[in-house]
C-alpha positions in Angstrom: -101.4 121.6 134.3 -99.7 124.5 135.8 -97.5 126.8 134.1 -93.8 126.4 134.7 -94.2 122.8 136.2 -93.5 119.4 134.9 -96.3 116.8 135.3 -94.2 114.1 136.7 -95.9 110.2 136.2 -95.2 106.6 137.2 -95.7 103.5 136.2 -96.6 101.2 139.1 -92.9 99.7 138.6 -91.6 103.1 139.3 -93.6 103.9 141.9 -92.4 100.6 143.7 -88.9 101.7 143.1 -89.9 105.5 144.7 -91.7 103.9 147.6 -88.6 101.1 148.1 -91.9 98.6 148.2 -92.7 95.3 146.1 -94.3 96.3 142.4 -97.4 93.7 143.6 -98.2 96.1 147.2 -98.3 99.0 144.6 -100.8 96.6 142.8 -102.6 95.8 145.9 -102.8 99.8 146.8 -104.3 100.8 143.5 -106.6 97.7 143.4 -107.9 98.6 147.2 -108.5 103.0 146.4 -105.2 103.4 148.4 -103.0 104.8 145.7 -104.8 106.5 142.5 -103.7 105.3 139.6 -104.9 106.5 135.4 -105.5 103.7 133.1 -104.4 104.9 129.3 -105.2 101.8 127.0 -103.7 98.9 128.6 -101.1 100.6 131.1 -100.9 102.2 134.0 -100.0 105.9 135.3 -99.7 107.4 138.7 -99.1 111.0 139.3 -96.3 111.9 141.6 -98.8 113.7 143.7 -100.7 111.5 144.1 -97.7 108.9 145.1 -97.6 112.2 147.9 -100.9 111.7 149.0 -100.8 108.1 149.9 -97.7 108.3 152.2 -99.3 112.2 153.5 -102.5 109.4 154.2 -100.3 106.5 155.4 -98.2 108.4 158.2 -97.4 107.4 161.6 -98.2 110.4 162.8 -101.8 110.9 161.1 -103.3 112.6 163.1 -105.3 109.8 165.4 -103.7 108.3 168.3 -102.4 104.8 168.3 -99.4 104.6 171.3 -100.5 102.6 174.1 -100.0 105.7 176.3 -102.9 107.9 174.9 -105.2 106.7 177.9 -107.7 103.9 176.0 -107.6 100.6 177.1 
């Protein structure tokens, strides 16, 4: 952990509340690779980075492409 920061965690409930989504997509996310998630004993943890990475992966902007007007039909 770095020095002079706070590891910040989740549980998939709070995550839901951060994103604004349904608890059960957060399931769906972690069960599909789309949202990392650490299982301690029987509950779950996600790191507030990596809550960063999936909407960094998830943006509308990503990087590719997908407007009607980029010239593909």
């Amino acid at each position: 952990m770095t020095e002079g920061r706070e590891l910040r965690v989740f549980t998939p409930q709070e995550a839901a509340a951060v994103l604004k989504l349904n608890p059960q997509t957060v399931w769906k996310y972690i069960r599909a690779g789309k949202l990392r998630a650490s299982r301690i004993g029987r509950v779950y943890r996600i790191r507030e980075a990596d809550i960063e990475r999936l909407l960094d992966d998830t943006r509308a902007d990503g990087g590719a492409d997908h407007s009607p007007a980029n010239g593909k039909d």
